[in-house]
VEXMI-649755 format. One record per residue: residue in one letter; x, y, z of N, C-alpha, C in turn. Coordinates in pm, whole numbers, padded with zeros to 5 digits, always signed. Each point is the difference from the previous one (the first is absolute). Layout:
N
AXYZXYZXYZ
...
! end
This chain:
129
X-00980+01709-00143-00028-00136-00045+00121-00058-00071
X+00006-00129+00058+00119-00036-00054-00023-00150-00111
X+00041-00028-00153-00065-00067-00035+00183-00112-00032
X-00063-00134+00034+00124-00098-00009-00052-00096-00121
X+00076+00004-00101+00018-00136-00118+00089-00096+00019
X-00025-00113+00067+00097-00143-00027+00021-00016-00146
X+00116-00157-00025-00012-00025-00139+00126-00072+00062
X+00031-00123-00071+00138-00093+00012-00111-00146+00037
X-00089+00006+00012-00073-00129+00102+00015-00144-00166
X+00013-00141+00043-00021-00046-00092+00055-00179+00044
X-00035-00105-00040+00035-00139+00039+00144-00032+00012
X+00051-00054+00063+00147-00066+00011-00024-00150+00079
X+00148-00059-00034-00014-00133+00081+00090+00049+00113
X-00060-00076+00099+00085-00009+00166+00126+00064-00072
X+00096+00040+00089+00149+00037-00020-00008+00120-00078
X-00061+00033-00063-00001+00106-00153-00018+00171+00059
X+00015+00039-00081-00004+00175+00079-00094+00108-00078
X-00042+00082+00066-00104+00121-00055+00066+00143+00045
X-00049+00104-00069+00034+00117+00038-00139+00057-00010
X-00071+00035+00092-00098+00055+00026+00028+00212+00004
X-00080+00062-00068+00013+00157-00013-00118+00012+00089
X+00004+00173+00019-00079+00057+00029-00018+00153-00004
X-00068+00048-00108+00058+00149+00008-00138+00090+00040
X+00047+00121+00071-00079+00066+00069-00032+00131-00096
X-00146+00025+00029+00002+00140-00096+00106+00152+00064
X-00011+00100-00080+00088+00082+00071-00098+00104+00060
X+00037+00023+00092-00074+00104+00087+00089+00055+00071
X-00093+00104+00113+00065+00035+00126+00021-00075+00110
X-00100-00059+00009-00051-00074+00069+00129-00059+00103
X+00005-00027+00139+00113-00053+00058+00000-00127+00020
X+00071-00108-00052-00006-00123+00011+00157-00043+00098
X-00015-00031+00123+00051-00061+00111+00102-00127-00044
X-00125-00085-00016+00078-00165-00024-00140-00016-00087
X+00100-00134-00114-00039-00087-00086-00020-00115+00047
X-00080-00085-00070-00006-00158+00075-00077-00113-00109
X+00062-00127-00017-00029-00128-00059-00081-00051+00083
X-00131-00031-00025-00109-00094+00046-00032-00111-00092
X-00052-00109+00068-00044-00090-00081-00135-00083+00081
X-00045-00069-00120-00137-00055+00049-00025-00106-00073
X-00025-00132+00034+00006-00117-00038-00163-00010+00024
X-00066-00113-00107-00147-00038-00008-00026-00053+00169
X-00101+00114+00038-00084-00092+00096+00105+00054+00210
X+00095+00084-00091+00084+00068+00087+00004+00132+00048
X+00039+00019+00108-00036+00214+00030+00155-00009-00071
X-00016+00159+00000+00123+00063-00069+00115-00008+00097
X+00117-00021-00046+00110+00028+00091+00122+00065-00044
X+00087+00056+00096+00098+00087-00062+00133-00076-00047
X+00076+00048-00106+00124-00103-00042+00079+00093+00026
X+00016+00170-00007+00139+00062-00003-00069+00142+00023
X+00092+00088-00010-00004+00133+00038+00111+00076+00019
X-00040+00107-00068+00122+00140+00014-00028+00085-00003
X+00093+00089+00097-00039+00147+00004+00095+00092-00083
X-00037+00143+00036+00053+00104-00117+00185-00028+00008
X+00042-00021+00112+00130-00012+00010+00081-00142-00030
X-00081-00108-00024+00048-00104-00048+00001-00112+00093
X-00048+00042+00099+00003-00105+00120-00116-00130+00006
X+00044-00140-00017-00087-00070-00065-00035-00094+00153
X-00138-00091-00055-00062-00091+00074-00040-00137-00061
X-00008-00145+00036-00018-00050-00060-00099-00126+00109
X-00086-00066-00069-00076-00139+00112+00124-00088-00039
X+00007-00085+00099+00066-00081+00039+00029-00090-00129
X-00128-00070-00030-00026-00081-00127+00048+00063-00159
X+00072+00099+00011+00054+00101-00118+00146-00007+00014
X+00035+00005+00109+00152+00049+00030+00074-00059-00047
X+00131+00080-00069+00099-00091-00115-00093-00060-00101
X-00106+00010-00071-00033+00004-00102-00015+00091-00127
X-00098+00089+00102-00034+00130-00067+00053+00126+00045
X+00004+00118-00088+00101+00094+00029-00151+00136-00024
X-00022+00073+00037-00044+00128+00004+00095+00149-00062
X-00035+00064-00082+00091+00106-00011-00113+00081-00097
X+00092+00136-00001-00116+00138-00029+00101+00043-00145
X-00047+00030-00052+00016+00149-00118-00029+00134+00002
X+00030+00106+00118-00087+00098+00018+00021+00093-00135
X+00097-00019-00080-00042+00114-00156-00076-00070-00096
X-00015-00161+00062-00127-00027-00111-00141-00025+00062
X+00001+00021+00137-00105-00038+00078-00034-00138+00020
X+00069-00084-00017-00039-00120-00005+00078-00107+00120
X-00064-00103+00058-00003-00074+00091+00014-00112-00098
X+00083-00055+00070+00063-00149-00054-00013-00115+00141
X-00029-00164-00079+00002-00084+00077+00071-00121-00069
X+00152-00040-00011+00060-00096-00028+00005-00119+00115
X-00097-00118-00101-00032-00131+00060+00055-00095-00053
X+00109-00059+00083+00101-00071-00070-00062-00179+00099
X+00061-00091-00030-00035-00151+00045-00171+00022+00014
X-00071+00048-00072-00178-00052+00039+00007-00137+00043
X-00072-00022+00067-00114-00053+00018-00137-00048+00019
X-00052-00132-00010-00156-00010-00050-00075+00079+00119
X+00048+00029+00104-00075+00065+00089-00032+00171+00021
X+00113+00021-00108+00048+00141-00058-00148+00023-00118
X-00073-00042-00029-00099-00019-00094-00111+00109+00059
X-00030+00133-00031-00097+00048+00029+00028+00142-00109
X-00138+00094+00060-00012+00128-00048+00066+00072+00095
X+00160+00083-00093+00044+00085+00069-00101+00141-00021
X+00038+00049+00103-00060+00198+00022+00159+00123+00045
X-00031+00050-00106+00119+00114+00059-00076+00063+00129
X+00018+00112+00072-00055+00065+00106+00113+00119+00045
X-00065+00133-00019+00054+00146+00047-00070+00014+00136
X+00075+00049+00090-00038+00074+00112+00042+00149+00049
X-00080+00088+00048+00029+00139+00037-00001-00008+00116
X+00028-00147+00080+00006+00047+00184+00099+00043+00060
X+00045+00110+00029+00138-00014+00019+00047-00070+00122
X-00087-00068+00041+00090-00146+00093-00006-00143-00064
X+00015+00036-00118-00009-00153-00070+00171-00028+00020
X+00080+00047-00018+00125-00037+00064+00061+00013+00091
X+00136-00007+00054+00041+00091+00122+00160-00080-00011
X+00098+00040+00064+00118-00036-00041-00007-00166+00032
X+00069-00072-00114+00043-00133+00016-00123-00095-00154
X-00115+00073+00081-00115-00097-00072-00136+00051-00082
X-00073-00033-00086-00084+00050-00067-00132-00059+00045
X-00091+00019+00006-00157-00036+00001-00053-00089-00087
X+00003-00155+00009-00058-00060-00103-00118-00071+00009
X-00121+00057+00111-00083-00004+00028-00123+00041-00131
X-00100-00031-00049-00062+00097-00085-00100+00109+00075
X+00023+00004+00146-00128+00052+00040+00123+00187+00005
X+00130-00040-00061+00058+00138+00018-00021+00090-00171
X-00065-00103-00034+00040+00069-00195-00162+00005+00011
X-00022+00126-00110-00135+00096-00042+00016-00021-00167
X+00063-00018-00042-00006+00009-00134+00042-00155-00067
X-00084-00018-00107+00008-00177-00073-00007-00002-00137
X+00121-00081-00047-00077-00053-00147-00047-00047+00022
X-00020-00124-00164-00101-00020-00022+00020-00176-00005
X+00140-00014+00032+00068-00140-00020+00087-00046-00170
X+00081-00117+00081+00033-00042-00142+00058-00155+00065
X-00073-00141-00111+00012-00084+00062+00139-00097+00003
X+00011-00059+00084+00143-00084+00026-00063-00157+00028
X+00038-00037-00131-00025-00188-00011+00129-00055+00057
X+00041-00123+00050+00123-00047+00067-00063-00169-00042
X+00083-00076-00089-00096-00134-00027+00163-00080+00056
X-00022-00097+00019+00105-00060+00113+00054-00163-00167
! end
C-alpha cells in the first residue's frame, strides 16, 4: 500500500505561480511512474504530467511550457511547478503512484488515470483572473 500526501495547493492571480508537493510513504512497494491529476467542479479527472523512475516526463498539451514535473527520490517526494496559471488552471489537483510496469516505455509516460492505483487525497488550486 502506497499512501500519497499533497500540500503547496492555494489562490493566485492569472500569471502567478504554485509549487505543488507530494510525498509518498516509504515502503517496498514498487512505484513505476508518478502523475499530476486534476479535477475541476462538475468535471472527470484529467491528467496534467507524469514521470517515471528514470526521469522521463509527459505532459497534456494545455500544460506544456508552463508546468514542470520533477521527483526527489531521497525525499520521496513528487513535485509540480505551475508557473503562468490560469483561470482555467482552477481545480483539485491529485498526486497518483502506479506499479504497472507499462505505465512508461522509452520517450513517454502514461498520463492517463486509468494507469495509476494509488491516490491522494487532493490539494486545491484557485486561479482568479
Amino acid at each position: 500500500q502506497v499512501q500519497l500526501v499533497e500540500s503547496g495547493g492555494g489562490s493566485v492571480q492569472a500569471g502567478g505561480s504554485l509549487r505543488l508537493s507530494c510525498t509518498a510513504s516509504r515502503n517496498s512497494f514498487r512505484i513505476n511512474c508518478m502523475g499530476w491529476f486534476r479535477q475541476a467542479p462538475g468535471k472527470e479527472r484529467e491528467g496534467v504530467a507524469a514521470i517515471d523512475t528514470e526521469g522521463t516526463t509527459s505532459y497534456v498539451d494545455s500544460v506544456k511550457g508552463r508546468f514542470t514535473i520533477s521527483q526527489d527520490h531521497a525525499k520521496n517526494t513528487l513535485y509540480l511547478q505551475m508557473d503562468s496559471l490560469k483561470p482555467e488552471d482552477t481545480a483539485m489537483y491529485f498526486c497518483a503512484a502506479s506499479n504497472d510496469p507499462w505505465c512508461a516505455n522509452v520517450g513517454w509516460v502514461r498520463v492517463d488515470k486509468a494507469a495509476y492505483n494509488y491516490w491522494g487525497q487532493g490539494t486545491q488550486v484557485s486561479v482568479s483572473s
